[in-house]
C-alpha positions, -999 to +999 in steps of 0.1 A: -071-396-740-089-397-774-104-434-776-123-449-808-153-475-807-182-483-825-216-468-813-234-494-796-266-487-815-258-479-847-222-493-854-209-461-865-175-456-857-169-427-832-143-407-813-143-404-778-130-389-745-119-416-719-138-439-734-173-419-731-188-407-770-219-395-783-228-405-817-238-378-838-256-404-861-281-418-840-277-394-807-269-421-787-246-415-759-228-441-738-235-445-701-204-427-685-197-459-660-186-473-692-153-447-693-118-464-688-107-437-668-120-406-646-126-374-667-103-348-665-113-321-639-121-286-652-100-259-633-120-234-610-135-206-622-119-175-610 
């Protein structure tokens, strides 16, 4: 799920997966603990 928020350090607003986003702004990225769900598994390579 695509989630919105405001970067922690800067106060940009960013996009997001799952709640997880790195802000291009500043380059800060958000601890992953901080996701509101698991991130979707990749499937296996063949």
């Amino acid at each position: 799920m695509i989630t919105t928020h405001h970067c922690h350090r800067c106060g940009c607003r960013v996009l997001g997966v799952n709640g997880r986003y790195f802000c291009t702004r500043c380059e800060y990225a958000n601890p992953s603990s901080e996701g509101t769900a698991p991130l979707p598994q990749a499937p296996p390579l063949p």
